[in-house]
C-alpha positions as CSV (number, residue, x, y, z in Angstrom):
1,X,0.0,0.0,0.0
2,X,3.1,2.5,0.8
3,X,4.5,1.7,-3.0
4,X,1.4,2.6,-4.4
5,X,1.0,5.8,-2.6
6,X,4.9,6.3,-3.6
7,X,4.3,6.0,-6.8
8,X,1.2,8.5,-7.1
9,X,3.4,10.9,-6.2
10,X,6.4,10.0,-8.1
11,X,5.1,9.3,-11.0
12,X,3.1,12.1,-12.2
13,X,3.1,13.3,-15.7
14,X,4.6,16.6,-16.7
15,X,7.6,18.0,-15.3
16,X,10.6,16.6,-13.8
17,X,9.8,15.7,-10.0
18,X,13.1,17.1,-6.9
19,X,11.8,16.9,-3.8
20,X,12.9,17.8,-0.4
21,X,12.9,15.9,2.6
22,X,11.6,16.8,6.3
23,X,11.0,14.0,9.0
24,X,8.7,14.4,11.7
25,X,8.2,12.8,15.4
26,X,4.6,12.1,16.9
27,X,4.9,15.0,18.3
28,X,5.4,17.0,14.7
29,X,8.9,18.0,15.7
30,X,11.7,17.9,12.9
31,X,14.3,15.1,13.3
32,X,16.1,15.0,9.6
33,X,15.7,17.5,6.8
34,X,17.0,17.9,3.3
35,X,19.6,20.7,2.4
36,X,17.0,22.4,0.0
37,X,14.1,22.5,2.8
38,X,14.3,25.8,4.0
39,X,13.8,27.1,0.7
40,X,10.1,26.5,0.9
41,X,9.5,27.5,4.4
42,X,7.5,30.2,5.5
43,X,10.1,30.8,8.3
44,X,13.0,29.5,6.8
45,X,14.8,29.7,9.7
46,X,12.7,27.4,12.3
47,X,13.6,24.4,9.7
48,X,15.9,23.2,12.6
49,X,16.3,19.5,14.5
50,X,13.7,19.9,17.2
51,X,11.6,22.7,16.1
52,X,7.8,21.7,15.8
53,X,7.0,21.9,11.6
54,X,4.0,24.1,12.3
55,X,6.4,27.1,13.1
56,X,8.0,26.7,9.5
57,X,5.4,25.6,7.6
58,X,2.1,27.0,9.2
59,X,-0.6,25.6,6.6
60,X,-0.3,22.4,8.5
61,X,-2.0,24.2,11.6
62,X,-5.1,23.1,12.1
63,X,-4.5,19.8,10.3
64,X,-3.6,17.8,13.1
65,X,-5.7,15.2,13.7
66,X,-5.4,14.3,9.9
67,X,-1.4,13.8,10.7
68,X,-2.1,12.0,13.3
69,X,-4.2,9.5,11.4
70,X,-1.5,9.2,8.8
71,X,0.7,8.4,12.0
72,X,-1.0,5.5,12.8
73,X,-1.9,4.2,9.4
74,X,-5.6,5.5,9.7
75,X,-4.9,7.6,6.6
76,X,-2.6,7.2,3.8
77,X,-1.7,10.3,2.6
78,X,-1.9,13.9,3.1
79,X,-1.7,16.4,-0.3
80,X,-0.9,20.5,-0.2
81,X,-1.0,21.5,-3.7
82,X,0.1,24.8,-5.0
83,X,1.0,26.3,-1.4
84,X,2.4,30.2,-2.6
85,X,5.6,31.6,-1.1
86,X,6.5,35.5,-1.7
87,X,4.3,38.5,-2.6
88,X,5.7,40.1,-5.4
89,X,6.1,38.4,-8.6
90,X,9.6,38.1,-8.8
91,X,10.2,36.2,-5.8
92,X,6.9,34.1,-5.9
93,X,7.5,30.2,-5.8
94,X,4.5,27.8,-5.5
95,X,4.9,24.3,-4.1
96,X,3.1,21.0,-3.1
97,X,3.3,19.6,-0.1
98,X,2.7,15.4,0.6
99,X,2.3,14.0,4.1
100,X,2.5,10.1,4.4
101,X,3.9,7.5,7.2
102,X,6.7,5.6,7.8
103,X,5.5,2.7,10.4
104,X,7.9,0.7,12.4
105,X,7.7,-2.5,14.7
106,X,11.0,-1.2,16.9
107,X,11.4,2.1,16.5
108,X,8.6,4.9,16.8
109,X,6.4,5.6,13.4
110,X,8.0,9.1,11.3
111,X,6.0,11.3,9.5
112,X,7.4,12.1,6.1
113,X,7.3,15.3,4.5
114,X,8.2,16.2,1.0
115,X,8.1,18.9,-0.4
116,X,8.0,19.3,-4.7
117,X,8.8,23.1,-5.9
118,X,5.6,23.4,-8.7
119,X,6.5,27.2,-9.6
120,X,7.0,26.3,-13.0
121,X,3.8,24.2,-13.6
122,X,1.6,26.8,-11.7
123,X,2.9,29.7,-14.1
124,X,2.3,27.2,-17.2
125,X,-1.0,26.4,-16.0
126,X,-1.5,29.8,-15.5
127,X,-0.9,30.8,-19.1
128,X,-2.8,28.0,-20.3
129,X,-5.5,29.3,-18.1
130,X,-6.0,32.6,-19.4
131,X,-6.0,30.9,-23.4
132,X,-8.2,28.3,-22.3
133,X,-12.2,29.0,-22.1
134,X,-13.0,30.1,-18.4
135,X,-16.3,28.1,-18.7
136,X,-15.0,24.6,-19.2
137,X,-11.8,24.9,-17.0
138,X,-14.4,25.6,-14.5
139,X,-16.5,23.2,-15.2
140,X,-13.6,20.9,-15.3
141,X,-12.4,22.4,-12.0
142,X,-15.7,21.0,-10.5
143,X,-15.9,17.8,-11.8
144,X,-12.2,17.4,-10.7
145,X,-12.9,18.4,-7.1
146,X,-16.5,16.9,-6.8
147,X,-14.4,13.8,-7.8
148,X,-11.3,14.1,-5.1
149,X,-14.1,15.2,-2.5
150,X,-16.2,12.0,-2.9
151,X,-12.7,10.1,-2.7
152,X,-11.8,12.2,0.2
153,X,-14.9,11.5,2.0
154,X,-15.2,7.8,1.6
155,X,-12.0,7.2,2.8
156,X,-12.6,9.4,5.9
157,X,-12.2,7.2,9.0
158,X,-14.8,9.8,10.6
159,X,-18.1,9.7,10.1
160,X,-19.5,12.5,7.4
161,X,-23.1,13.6,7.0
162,X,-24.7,16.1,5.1
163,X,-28.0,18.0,6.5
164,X,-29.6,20.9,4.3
165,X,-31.7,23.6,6.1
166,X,-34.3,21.6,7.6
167,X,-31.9,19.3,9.0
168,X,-32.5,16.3,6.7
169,X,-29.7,14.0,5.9
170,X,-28.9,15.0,2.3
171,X,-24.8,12.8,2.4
172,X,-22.9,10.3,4.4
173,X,-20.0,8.4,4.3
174,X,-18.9,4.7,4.8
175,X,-17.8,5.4,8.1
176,X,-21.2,7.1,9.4
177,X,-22.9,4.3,8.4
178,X,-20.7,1.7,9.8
179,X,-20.5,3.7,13.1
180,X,-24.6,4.3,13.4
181,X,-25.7,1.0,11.9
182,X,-28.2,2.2,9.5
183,X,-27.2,1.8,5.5
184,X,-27.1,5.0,3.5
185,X,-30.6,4.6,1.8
186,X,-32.0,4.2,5.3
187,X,-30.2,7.7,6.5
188,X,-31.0,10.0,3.5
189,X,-33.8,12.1,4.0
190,X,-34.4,11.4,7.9
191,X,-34.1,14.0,10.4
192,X,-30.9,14.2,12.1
193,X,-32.1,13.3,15.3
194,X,-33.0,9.7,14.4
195,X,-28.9,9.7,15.3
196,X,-28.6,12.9,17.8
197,X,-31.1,12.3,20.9
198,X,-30.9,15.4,22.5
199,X,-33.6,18.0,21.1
200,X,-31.3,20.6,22.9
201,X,-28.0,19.6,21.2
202,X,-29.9,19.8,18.1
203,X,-31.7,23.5,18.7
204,X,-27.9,24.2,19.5
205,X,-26.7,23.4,16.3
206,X,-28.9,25.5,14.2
207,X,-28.6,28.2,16.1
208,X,-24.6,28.3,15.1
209,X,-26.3,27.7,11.4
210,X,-28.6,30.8,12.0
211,X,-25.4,33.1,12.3
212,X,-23.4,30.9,10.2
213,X,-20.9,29.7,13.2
214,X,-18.8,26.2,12.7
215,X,-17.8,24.7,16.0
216,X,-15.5,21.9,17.0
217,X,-15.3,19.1,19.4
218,X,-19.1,19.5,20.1
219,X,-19.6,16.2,22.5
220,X,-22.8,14.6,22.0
221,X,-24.7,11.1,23.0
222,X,-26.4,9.7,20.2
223,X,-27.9,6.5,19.1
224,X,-27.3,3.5,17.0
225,X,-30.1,1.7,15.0
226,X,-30.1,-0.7,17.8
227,X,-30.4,1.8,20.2
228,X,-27.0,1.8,21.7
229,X,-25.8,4.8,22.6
230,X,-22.6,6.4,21.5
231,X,-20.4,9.4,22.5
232,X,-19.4,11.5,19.4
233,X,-17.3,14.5,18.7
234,X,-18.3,16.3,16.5
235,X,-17.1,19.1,14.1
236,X,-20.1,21.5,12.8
237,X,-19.6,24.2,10.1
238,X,-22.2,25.9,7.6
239,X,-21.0,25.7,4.0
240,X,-22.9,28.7,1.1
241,X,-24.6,26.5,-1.5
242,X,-24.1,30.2,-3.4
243,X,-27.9,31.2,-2.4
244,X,-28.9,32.5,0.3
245,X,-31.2,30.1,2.3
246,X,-29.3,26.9,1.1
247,X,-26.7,26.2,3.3
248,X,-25.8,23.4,4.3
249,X,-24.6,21.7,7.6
250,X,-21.6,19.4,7.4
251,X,-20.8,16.8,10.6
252,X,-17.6,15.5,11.2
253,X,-17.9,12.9,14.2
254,X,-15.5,10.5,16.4
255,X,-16.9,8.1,18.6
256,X,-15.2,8.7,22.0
257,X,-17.3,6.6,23.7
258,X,-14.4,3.8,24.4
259,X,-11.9,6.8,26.0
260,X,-14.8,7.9,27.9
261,X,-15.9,5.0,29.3
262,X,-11.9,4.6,30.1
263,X,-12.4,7.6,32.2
264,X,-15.2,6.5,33.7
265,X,-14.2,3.3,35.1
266,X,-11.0,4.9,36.3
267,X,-12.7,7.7,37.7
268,X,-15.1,5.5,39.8
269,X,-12.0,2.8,40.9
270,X,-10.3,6.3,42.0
271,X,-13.8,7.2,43.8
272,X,-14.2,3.9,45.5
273,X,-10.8,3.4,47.0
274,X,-11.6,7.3,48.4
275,X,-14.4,6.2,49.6
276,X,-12.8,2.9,51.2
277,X,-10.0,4.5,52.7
278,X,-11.8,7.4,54.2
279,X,-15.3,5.9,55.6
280,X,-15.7,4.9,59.2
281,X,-18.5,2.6,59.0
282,X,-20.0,-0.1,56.8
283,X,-23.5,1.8,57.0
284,X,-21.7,5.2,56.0
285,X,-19.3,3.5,53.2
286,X,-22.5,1.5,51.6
287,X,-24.8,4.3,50.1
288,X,-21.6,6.5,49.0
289,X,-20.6,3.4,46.8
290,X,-23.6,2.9,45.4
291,X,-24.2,6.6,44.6
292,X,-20.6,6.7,43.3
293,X,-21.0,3.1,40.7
294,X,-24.0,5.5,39.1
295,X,-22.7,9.0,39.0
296,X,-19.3,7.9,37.6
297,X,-20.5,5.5,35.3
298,X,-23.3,6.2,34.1
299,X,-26.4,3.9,35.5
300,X,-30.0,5.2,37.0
301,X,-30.3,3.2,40.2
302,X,-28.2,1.1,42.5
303,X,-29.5,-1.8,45.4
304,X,-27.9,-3.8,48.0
305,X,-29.1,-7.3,48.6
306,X,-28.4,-8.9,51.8
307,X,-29.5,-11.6,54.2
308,X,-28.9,-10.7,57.1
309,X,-30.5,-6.6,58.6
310,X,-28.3,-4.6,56.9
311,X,-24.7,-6.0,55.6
312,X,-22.0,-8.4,57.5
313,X,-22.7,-11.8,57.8
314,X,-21.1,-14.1,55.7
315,X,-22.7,-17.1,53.9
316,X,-20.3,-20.0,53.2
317,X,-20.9,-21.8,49.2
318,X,-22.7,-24.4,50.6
319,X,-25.5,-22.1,52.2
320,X,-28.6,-22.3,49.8
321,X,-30.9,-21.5,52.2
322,X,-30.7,-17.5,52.3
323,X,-33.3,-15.0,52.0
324,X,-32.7,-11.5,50.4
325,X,-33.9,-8.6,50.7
326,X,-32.9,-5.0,49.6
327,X,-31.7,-3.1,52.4
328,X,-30.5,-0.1,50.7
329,X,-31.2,2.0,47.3
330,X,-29.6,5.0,45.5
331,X,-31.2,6.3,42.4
332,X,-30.8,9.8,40.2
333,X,-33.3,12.3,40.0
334,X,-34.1,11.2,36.4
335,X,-35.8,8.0,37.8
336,X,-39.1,8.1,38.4
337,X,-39.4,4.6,40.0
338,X,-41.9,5.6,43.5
339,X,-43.6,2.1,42.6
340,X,-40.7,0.2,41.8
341,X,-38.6,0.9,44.9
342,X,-42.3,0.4,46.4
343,X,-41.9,-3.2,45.1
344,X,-38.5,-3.6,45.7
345,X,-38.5,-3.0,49.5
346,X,-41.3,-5.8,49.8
347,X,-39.2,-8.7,47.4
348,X,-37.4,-11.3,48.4
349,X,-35.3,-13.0,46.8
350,X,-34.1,-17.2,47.1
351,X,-30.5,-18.3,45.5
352,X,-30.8,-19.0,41.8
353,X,-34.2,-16.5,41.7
354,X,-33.9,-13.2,39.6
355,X,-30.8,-11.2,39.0
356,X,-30.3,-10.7,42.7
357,X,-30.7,-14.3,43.6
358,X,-28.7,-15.3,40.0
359,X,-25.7,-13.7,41.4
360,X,-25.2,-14.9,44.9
361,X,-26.0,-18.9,43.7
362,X,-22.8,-18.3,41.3
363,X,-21.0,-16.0,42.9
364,X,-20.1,-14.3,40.0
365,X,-21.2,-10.6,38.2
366,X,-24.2,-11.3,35.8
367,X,-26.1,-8.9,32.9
368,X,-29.2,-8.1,31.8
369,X,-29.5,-6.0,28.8
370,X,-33.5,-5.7,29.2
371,X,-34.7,-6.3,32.6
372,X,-37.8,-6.0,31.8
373,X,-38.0,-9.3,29.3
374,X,-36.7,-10.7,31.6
375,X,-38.3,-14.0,33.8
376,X,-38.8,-11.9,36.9
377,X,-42.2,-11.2,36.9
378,X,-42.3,-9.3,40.1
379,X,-40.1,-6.7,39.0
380,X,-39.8,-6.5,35.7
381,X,-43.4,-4.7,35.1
382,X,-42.7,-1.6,37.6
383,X,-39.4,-1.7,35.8
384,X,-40.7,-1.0,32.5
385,X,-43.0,1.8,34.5
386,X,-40.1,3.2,35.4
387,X,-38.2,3.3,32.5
388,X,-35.1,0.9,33.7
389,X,-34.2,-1.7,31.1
390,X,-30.0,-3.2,31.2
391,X,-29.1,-4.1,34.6
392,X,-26.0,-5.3,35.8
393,X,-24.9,-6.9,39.6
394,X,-21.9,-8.2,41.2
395,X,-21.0,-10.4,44.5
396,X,-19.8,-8.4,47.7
397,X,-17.2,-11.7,48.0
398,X,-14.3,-12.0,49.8
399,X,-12.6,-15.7,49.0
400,X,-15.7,-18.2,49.7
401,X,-17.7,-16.0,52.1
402,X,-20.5,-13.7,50.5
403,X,-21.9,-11.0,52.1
404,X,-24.3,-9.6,49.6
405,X,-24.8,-8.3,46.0
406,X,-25.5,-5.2,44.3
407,X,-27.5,-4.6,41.5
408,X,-27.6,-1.3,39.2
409,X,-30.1,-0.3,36.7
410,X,-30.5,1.8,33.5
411,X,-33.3,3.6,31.4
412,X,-31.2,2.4,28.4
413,X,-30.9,-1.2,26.4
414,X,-27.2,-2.2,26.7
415,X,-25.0,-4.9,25.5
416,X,-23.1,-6.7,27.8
417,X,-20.1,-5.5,28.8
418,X,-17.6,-7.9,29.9
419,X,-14.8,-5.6,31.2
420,X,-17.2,-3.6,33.4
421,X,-18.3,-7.3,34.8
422,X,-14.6,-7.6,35.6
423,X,-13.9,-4.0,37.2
424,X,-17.0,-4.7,39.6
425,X,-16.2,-8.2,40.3
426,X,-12.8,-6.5,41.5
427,X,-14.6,-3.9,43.3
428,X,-16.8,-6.2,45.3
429,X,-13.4,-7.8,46.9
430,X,-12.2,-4.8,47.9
431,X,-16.1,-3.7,49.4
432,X,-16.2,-7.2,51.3
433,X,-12.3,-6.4,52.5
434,X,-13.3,-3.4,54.0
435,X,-16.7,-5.1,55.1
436,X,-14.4,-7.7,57.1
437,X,-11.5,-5.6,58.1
438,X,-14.2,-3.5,60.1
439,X,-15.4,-6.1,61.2
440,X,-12.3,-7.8,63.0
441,X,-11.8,-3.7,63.8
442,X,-14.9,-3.8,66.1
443,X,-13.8,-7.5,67.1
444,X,-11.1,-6.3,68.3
445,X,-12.2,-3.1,70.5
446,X,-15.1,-5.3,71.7
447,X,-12.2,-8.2,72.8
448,X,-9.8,-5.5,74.4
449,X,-12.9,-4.1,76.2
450,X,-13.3,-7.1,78.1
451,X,-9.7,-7.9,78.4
452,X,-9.7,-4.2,80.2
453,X,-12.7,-4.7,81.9
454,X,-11.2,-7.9,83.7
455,X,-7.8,-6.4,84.0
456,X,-9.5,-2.9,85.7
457,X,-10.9,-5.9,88.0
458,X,-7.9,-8.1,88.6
459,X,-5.8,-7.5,92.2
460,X,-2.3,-7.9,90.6
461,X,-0.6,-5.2,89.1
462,X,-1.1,-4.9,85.3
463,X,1.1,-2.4,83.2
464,X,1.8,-2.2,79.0
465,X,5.0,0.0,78.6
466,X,6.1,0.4,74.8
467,X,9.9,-0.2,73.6
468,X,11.1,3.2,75.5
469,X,9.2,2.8,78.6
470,X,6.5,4.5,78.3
471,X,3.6,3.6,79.7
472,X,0.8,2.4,77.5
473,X,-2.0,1.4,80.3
474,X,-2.0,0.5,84.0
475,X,-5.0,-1.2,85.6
476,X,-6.6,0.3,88.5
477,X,-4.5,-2.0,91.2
478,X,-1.6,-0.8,89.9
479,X,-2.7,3.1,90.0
480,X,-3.9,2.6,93.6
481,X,-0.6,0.9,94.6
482,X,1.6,3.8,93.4
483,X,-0.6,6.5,93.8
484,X,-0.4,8.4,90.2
485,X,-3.0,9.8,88.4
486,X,-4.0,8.7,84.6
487,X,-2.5,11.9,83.5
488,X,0.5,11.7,85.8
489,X,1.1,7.9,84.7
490,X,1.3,9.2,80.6
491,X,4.8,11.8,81.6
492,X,6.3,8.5,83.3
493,X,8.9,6.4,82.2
494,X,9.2,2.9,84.0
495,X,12.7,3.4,85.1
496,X,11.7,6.7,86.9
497,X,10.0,4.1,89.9
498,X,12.4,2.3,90.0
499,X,14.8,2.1,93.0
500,X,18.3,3.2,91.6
501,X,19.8,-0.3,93.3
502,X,17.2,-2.1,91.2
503,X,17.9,0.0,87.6
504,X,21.0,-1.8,86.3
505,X,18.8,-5.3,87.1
506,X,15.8,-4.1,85.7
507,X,17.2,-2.3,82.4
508,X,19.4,-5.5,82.1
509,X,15.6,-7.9,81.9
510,X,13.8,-4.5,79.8
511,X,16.4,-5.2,76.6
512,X,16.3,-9.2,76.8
513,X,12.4,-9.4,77.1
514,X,12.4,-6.6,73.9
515,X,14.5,-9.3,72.5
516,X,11.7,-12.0,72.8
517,X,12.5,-13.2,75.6
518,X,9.9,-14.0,78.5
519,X,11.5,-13.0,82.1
520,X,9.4,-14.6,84.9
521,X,10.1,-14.2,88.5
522,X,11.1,-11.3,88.5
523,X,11.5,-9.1,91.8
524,X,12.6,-5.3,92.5
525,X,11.9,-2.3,94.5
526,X,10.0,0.4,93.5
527,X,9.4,4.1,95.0
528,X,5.8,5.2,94.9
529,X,4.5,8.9,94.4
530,X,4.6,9.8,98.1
531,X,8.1,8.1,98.2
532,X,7.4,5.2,99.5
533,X,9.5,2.0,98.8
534,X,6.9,-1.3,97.8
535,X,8.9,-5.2,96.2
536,X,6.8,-6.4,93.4
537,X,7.2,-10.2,92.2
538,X,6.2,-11.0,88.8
539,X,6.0,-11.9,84.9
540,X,7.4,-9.8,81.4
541,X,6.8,-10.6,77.6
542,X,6.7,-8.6,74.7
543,X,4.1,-7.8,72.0
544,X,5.9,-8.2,68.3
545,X,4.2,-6.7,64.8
546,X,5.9,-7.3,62.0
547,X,8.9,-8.9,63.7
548,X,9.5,-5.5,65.7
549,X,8.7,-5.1,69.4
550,X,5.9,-2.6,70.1
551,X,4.9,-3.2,74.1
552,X,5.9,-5.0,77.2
553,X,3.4,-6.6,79.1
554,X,3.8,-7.4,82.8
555,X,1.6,-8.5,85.4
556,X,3.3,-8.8,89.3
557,X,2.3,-9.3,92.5
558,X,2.5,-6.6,95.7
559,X,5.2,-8.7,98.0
560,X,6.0,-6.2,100.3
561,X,4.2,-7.2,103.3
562,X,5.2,-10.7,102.7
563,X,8.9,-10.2,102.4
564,X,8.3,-8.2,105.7
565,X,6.8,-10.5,108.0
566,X,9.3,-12.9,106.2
567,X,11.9,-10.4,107.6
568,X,10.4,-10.3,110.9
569,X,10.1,-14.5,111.2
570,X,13.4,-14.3,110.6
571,X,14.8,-12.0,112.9
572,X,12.7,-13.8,115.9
């Protein structure tokens, strides 16, 4: 295909062909040029290694979406013919200009430039011009360009369409009617909005074509011939048939709907981990998800299905036996759905039973591209009331424990769509991680509770002190034994009650117990707040996360008056 576009431009009749050489990047920046190429530049001296092409050669502003199709290998070729250099008519010099691509597998793909100097044939077909009869050059002229036009157009990988004055479809291309689904005969004389479904969008449009405006990039949902919706951007301008009240309106579209879904999904994985990270409580984290699954990606309504009063319990594989029921809903303000939430609240649902039950017997997200053919009787009419049709719903599941499913509806008939399946699957493991993380969160406070509740209640001495001696808790024995307050006790280090005969001792069993090991027996003297001197007898280990030490944990006994009347026994 590259030969044959070669050789159209190599081997044209007429006059000898020299050509000069630029190369391009994809970013339109010169990397190699010719020694003649600054001769044809409109700013001869930006034709430099690294200077963007546009700065030299400024027709190609505006054209760059057309280079980068020919990038890519979307387009072929790109012609400039009889581009004028110089105003007076001495130094005038006319030239063509051909863009085409040079695609590689290991290196980046080149844009080629090159450039033919035509002065000579544009001053001979200038002369021939002025003997020649005006009225068939024109009409030459026409047929010529009508003919390159249609070319043009049909090879356009955008779609094209024509509307006159009353927005009838008058021309399309290939492309429009590959991209809308309808054939050309079914297109030509329609209204434009059998393809544009937005009555505003449309009253838009003409209202540029009232002042004669053109517009680009003009985003706008429209609809396939099966209904489908598609995001397109399109370019608008008004082109003179020559009398007034004729014009036309030309539309150059690109479906964008693939990058915009891309945005989407990332948008809403971005919104969700927020969400995750941020949220307190599975009650406070469940209605921002569903709001956030809708709103970033497009769907009417969102439910969550559970077994249990709200969300939490899990369900091992082999339980069959569940009931659901919706426990919460989310919805836009375009739904208009009073019965069908009405109807919703009041289902239930067994394993295996509607799109609900579907999901949790298989554990796996399911679709629905018209809920209401669906076999669900008992929703599927109020559906259709309220305008939802596709429907989509994925597992909360976190290895083989499932602790519910959420279901999302739209007003539009949609395909399935296997890689938003996927993304959801993924984001219902990291819903049921949370789900169980605050759930062994509030395990945990509840256990320490009542491990603090019995050690508040305990007559030994109890005492955490982290890997600096600091102390982390002291139970209520131990407070009343040395006589410090709870905000005294969080200024004190362990070694400041200590006895200063009993530090070496006690600093030499502080580094072996952070070193794992577990010191029992051990006995030294301590000073109290009103200086009093009390022997405690008792046991040391050490927490460990992550192979570090975080907290000593000791629990002794008060020996004091024991040693005493041992003391006394003794000295009778």
């Amino acid at each position: 295909m590259k030969d044959q576009v070669l050789d159209r431009i190599f081997n044209k009749p007429s006059f000898p062909h020299k050509f000069e050489r630029l190369e391009l990047d994809d970013n339109f920046c010169i990397i190699n040029t010719s020694e003649q190429a600054q001769r044809f530049a409109h700013q001869p001296e930006e034709v430099t290694r690294g200077k963007d092409i546009r700065l030299s050669f400024p027709e190609l502003i505006g054209l760059e979406d057309i280079l980068k199709a020919i990038l890519y290998g979307k387009q072929e070729l790109f012609e400039l013919q009889g581009v004028r250099r110089g105003s007076n008519q001495q130094s005038r010099l006319y030239i063509d200009i051909y863009i085409l691509g040079e695609q590689h597998e290991k290196f980046e793909n080149r844009l080629i430039v090159l450039i033919e100097d035509v002065t000579d044939k544009i001053i001979l077909q200038q002369k021939l011009v002025q003997q020649t009869n005006e009225a068939n050059l024109l009409s030459n002229a026409l047929i010529n360009c009508k003919s390159y036009m249609e070319q043009v157009i049909a090879s356009m990988v955008d779609a094209f369409l024509v509307t006159n004055n009353l927005g009838k479809i008058i021309k399309v291309n290939h492309a429009a009617e590959e991209l809308f689904g309808f054939t050309q005969e079914e297109l030509i004389s329609q209204p434009i909005s059998l393809i544009i479904n937005d009555q505003v969008v449309i009253k838009s449009i003409y209202q540029h074509f009232a002042v004669k405006q053109s517009f680009q990039n003009l985003e706008v949902v429209c609809r396939t011939k099966t209904l489908e919706k598609r995001l397109i951007a399109f370019s608008c301008s008004v082109i003179s048939r020559g009398t007034e009240g004729l014009e036309d309106i030309v539309y150059i579209g690109r479906d964008i709907t693939a990058r915009q879904r891309r945005e989407q999904r990332t948008s809403a994985q971005y919104a969700i981990s927020r969400i995750l990270s941020e949220s307190q409580s599975i009650k406070e984290v469940i209605p921002q998800i569903l709001a956030s699954i809708c709103q970033n990606l497009g769907w009417d309504l969102g439910e969550l299905w559970t077994p249990s009063q709200y969300i939490g319990t899990s369900v091992k594989r082999h339980s069959v036996n569940a009931v659901l029921r919706c426990v919460e809903i989310w919805s836009s303000r375009v739904v208009s759905g009073r019965e069908f939430k009405a109807v919703t609240w009041q289902t239930t649902y067994t394993p295996g039973v509607g799109l609900p039950g579907e999901i949790w017997i298989r554990r796996s997200p399911q679709w629905t591209e018209d809920i209401t053919q669906d076999a669900d009787k008992r929703r599927s009419q109020p559906a259709a009331e309220a305008g939802l049709h596709a429907a989509f719903g994925f597992p909360i599941l976190d290895d083989d424990e499932i602790l519910g499913v959420m279901v999302f509806f739209s007003r539009d008939i949609q395909p399935k769509d296997t890689e938003l399946l996927e993304m959801v699957g993924s984001i219902g493991s990291q819903i049921a991680q949370f789900i169980k993380r605050k759930q062994a969160e509030i395990a945990l406070v509840e256990s320490e509770q009542r491990y603090r509740d019995l050690f508040e209640n305990a007559n030994d001495l109890i005492q955490a002190v982290n890997a600096y001696g600091r102390f982390l808790y002291v139970n209520r024995a131990w407070r009343e034994a040395f006589g410090y307050s709870e905000a005294e006790i969080a200024s004190l280090n362990v070694f400041d009650i200590i006895h200063p005969e009993f530090r070496q001792y006690c600093w030499q069993k502080f580094y072996r117990v952070l070193s794992g090991e577990k010191q029992q027996q051990i006995k030294a003297r301590f000073i109290t707040k009103n200086r009093e001197t009390i022997f405690l007898e008792g046991n040391i280990n050490t927490k460990f996360i992550e192979g570090h030490p975080v907290a000593t944990h000791g629990i002794f006994r008060n020996v004091t008056q024991q040693l005493a009347a041992e003391k006394s026994e003794h000295l009778h």
